[in-house]
C-alpha positions in Angstrom: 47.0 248.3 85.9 49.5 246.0 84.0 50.7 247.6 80.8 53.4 246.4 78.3 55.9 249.9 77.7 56.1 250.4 73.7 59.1 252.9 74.4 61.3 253.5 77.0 59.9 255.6 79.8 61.4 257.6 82.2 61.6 256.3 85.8 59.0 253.8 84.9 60.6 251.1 82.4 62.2 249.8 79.3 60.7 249.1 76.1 58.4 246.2 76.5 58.7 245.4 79.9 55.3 244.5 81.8 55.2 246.9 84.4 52.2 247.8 87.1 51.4 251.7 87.2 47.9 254.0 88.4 45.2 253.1 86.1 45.7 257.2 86.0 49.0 257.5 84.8 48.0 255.0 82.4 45.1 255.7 81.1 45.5 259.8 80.8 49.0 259.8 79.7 50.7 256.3 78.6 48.1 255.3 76.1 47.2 258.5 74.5 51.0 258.5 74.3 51.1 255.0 72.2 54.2 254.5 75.0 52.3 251.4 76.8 48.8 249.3 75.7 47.3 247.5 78.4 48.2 243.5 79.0 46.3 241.2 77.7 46.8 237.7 77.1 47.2 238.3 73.5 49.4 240.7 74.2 52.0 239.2 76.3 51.8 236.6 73.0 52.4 239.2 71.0 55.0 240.6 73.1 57.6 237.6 72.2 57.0 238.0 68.5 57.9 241.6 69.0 61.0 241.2 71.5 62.5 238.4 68.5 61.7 240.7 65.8 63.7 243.9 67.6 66.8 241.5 69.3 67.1 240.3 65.6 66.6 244.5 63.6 68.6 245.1 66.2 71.9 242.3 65.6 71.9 243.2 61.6 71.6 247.1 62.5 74.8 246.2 65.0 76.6 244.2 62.2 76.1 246.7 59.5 77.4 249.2 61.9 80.5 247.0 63.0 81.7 247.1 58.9 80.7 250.8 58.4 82.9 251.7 61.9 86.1 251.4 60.3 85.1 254.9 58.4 84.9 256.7 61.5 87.8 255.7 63.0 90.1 258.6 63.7 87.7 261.3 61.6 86.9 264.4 63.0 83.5 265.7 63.4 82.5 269.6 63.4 79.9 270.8 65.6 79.0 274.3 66.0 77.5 275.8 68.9 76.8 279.0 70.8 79.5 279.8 73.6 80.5 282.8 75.7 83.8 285.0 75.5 85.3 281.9 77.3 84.7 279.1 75.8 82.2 277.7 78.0 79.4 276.5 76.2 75.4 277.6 76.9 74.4 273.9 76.9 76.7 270.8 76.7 76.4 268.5 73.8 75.2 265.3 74.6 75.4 261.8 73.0 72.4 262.9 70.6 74.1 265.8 69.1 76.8 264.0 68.2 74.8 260.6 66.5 73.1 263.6 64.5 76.5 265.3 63.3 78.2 261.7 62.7 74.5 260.7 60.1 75.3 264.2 58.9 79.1 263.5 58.2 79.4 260.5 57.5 75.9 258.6 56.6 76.6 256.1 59.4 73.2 255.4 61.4 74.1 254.5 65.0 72.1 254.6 68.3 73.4 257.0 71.0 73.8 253.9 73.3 77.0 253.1 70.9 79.1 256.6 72.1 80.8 256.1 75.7 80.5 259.6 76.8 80.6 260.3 81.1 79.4 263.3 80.5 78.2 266.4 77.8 80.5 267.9 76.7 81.2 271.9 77.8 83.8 273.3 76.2 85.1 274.4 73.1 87.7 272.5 71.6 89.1 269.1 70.1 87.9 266.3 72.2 88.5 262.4 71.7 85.3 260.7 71.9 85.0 256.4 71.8 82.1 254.8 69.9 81.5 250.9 71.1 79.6 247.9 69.2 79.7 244.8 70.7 83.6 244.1 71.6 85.2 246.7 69.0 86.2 250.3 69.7 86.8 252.9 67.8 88.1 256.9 68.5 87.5 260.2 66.6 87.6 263.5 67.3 84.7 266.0 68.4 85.6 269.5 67.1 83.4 272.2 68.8 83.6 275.6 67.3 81.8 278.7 68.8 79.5 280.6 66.7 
């Protein structure tokens, strides 16, 4: 069955990409989910409105994040978490975590996609952390504290 995806799904697509999947998965599990509808005609039609109308949210959500950057440039953000005697921490913070803390901070709105992270981070500590939008770049600090 052809469905258009209204989200991002694991291991099967990106948001509204036409993708072929079990009439199963599809019908007892994407749908209920509102993730994918099934694709019609009007559908695909309505599938370019849709793609314009997000590539162009998405460019003035990019440009007022490119003026509010300059704010977060060189702050620190504090994040408290549970650690052992260590400082090892129970779980690692990921990209989310810290988009959540930097809204909570700051009031800047950004997508996860926009922090350049390899990989969570473990430990306590001060760490230097890059946020991206389009070509600029800018660094502050991730303060993890154990509670």
């Amino acid at each position: 069955m052809k469905v258009i995806l209204l989200k991002d799904v694991r291991k099967v697509g990106k948001k509204f990409e036409v993708r072929d999947v079990s009439d199963g998965y599809a019908l007892n599990f994407l749908i209920p989910q509102k993730s994918a509808e099934v694709a019609t005609e009007a559908s695909l039609r309505r599938l370019e409105t849709l793609k314009t109308r997000d590539q162009a949210e998405k460019k003035v959500h990019e440009d007022l994040l490119l003026k509010n950057l300059k704010d977060l440039d060189g702050k620190t953000i504090e994040l408290v978490e549970s650690a052992n005697d260590k400082g090892s921490l129970f779980k690692g913070v990921h990209r989310e975590e810290i988009v959540v803390a930097i809204k909570k901070e700051t009031q800047i709105d950004m997508a996860p996609e926009y922090i350049m992270l390899e990989k969570p981070l473990k430990e306590v500590g001060e760490h230097t952390v890059e946020a991206r939008v389009q070509d600029k770049t800018v660094k502050f600090k991730v303060n993890i504290t154990a509670r």
